[in-house]
C-alpha positions in Angstrom: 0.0 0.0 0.0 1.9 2.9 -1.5 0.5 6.4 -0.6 1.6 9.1 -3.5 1.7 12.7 -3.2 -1.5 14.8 -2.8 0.0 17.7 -4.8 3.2 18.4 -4.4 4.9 15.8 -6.1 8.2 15.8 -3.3 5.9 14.7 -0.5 6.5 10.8 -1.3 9.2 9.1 0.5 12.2 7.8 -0.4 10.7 4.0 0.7 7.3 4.9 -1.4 10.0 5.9 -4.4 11.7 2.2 -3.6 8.8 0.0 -3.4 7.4 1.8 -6.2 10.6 0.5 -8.6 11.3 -3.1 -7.5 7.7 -4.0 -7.5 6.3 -6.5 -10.3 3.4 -4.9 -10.9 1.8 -0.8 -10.2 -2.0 -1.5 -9.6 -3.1 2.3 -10.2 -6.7 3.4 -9.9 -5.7 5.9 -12.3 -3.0 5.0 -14.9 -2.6 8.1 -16.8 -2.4 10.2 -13.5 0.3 7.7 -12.1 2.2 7.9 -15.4 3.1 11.5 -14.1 4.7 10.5 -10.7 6.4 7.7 -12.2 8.1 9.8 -15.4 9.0 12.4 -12.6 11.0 10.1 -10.7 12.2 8.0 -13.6 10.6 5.2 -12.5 9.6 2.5 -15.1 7.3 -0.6 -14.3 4.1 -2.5 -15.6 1.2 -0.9 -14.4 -2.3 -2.2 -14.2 -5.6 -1.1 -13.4 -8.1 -0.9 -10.2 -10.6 1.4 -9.9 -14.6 1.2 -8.6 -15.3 -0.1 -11.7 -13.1 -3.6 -12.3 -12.2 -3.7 -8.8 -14.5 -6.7 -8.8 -13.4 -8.2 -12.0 -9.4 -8.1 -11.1 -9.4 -8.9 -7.7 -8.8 -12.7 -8.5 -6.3 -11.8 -11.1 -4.5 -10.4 -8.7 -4.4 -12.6 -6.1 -3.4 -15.4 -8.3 -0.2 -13.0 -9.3 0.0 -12.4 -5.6 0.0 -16.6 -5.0 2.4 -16.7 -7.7 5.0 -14.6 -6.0 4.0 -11.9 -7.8 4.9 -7.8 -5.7 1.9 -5.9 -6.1 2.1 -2.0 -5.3 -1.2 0.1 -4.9 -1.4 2.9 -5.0 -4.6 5.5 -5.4 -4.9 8.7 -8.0 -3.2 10.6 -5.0 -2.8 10.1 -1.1 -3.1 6.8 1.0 -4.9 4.1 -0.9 -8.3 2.6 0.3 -9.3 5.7 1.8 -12.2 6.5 0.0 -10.3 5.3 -2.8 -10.4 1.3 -4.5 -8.4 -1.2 -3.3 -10.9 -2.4 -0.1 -11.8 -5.7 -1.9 -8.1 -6.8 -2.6 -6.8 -6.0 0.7 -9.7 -7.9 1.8 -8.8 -11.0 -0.2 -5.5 -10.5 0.5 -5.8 -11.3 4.0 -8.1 -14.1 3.1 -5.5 -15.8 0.7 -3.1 -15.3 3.7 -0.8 -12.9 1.6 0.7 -10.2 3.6 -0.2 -6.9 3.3 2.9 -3.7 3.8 1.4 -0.3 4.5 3.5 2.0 3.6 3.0 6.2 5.5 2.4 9.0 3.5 0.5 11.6 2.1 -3.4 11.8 3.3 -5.4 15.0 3.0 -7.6 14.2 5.7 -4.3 13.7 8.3 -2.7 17.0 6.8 -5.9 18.7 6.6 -6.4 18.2 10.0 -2.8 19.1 11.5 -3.1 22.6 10.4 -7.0 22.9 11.2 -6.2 24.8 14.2 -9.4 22.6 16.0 -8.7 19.7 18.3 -6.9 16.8 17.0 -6.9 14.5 19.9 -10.3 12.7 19.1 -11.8 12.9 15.6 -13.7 11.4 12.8 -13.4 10.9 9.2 -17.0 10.4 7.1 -15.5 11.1 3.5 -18.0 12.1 1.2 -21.6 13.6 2.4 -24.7 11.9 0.2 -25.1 14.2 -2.8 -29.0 13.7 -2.7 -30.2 17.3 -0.3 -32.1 15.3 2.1 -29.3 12.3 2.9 -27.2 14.9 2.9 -29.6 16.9 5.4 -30.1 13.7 7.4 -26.3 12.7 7.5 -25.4 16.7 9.0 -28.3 15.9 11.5 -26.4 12.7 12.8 -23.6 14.6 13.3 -24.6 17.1 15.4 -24.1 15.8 18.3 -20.9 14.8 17.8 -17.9 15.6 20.0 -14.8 15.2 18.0 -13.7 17.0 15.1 -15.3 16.1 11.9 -13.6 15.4 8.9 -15.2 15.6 5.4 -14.3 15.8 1.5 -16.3 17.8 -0.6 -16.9 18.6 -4.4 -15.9 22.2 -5.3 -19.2 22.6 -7.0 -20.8 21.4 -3.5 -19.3 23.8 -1.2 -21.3 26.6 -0.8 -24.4 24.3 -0.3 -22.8 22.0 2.0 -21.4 25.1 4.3 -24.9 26.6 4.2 -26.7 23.0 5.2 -24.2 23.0 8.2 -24.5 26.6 9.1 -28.4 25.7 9.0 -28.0 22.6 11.3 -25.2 23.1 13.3 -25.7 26.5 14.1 -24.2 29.9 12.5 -21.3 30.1 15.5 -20.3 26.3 14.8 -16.1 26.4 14.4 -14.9 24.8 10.9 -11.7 25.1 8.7 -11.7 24.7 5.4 -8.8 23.3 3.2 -8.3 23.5 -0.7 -5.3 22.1 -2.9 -3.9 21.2 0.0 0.1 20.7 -0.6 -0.5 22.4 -4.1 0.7 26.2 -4.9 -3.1 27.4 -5.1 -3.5 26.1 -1.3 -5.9 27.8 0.8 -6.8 27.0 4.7 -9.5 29.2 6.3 -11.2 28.8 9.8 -13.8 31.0 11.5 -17.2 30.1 12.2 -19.9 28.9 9.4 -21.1 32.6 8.9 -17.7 33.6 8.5 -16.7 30.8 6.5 -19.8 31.1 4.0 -19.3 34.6 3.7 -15.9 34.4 2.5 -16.7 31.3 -0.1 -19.4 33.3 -1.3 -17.2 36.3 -2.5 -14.4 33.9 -3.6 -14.5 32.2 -6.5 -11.2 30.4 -6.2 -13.3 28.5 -3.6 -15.2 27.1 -6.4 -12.4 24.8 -7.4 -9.9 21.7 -7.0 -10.4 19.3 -3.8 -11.7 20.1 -0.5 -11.4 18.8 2.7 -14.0 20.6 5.7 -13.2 19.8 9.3 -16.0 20.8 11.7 -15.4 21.4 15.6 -17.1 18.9 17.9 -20.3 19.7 20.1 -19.1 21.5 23.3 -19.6 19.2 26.3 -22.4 20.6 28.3 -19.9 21.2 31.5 -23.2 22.9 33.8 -24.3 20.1 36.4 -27.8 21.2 36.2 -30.0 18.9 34.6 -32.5 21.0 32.5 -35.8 20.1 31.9 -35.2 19.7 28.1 -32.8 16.9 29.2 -35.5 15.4 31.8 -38.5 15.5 29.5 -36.5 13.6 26.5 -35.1 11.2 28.8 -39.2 10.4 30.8 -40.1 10.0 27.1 -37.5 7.7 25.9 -37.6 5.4 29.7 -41.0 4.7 28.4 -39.8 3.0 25.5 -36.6 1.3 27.1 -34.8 0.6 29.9 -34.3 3.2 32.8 -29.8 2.8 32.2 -30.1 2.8 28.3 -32.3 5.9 28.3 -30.1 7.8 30.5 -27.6 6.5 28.4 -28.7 8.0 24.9 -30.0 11.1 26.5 -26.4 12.2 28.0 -25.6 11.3 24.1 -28.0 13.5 22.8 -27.4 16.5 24.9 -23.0 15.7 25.4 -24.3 15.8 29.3 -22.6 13.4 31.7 -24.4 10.5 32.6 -23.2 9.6 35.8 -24.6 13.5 36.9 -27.9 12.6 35.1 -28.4 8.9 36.6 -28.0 10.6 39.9 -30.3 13.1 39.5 -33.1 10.8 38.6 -32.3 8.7 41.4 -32.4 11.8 43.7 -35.9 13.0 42.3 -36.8 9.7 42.6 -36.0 9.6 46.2 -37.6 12.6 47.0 -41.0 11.6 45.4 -40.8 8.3 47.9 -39.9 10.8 50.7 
């Protein structure tokens, strides 16, 4: 597993540059793109394909070259390969055919997306692409609400503005993102400020319209007030009437990022003052 530059073309390693000429065989989702990389470095080998499309098909083809004592490289159009990239299935096989599998480090725009994000980097998540369909997408934003890490998505250029305004809608107007385009390239751009700010600026900014984009989003703040509210109450009476008394208190701390150690013993307070 051979990650190759994201842009910048120096960003491989020296090991990637090895691998990469005493393999057999390249397996590139996209030959003509790989073709570049290779010609740069003066690296000549046989390259085949894998991409969404015959990832299928090859996958036995491969594994039999693999069997054979075959060295098979992947690597993806640009960055790490598998993520959100083909190459799943023969990994997959791989380890099923008991041939061992090298990952090499390397270039990934979610990792170097998220170094300079200035948001927290401690806990986070990675969902790739958001649904292109308005509501899935809707729905998807929705789920991730709640969540307390830093969120990590790629978007289409075309997308942007739409998929900033959804998540300004959702998430609130004060919500903390960053925004990263052609990362590693010389037309790079990284901008954080809140989804107002953010919207505004890709609004007046056409350059924003273009190349690939990575969007991180700051995770829900943790509700740090020991007061139990009664919006917290009320969702958790209604959800104890469909489940157990530790699973709803369990999903309502979710819901609202409260503690629920502080909540459990607040029901079992109230619950001792009623018997009182």
């Amino acid at each position: 597993m051979v990650p190759t530059p994201i842009g910048n073309l120096l960003d491989i390693t020296y090991r990637s540059i090895n691998i990469l000429k005493n393999v057999d065989y390249i397996v590139s989702e996209n030959i003509k793109h790989t073709l570049i990389l290779l010609k740069y470095f003066s690296i000549k080998n046989k390259l085949l394909s894998l991409n969404i499309c015959n990832e299928k098909k090859k996958k036995n083809k491969y594994i039999d070259m693999l069997n054979n004592g075959k060295n098979i490289a992947i690597v993806s159009k640009a960055g790490t390969p598998v993520i959100n990239d083909p190459g799943y299935l023969l990994v997959k096989y791989a380890y099923s055919n008991n041939i061992r599998v090298v990952p090499l480090p390397g270039a990934c725009a979610a990792i170097t997306a998220l170094s300079a994000s200035g948001l927290k980097t401690n806990q986070f998540c990675y969902e790739g692409f958001l649904p292109k369909k308005k509501k899935s997408c809707e729905k998807k934003i929705y789920s991730l609400c709640r969540e307390l890490r830093t969120i990590i998505l790629y978007e289409s250029p075309k997308r942007l503005i739409n998929t900033i305004t959804l998540i300004k809608q959702i998430m609130g107007s004060k919500r903390k993102i960053t925004v990263a385009k052609e990362i590693t390239k010389k037309w790079e751009k990284i901008k954080k400020g809140t989804t107002k700010e953010i919207l505004s600026t890709i609004k007046n900014d056409t350059n924003w319209t273009k190349g690939e984009i990575t969007i991180l989003i700051s995770g829900k703040k943790k509700n740090k007030n020991n007061i139990v509210s009664s919006k917290i109450l009320n969702t958790f009476n209604i959800l104890k009437k469909e489940t157990k008394k530790s699973t709803a208190i369990k999903i309502t701390a979710k819901i609202f990022g409260f503690n629920k150690n502080i909540l459990y013993n607040n029901v079992i307070n109230k619950k001792s003052n009623e018997v009182d």
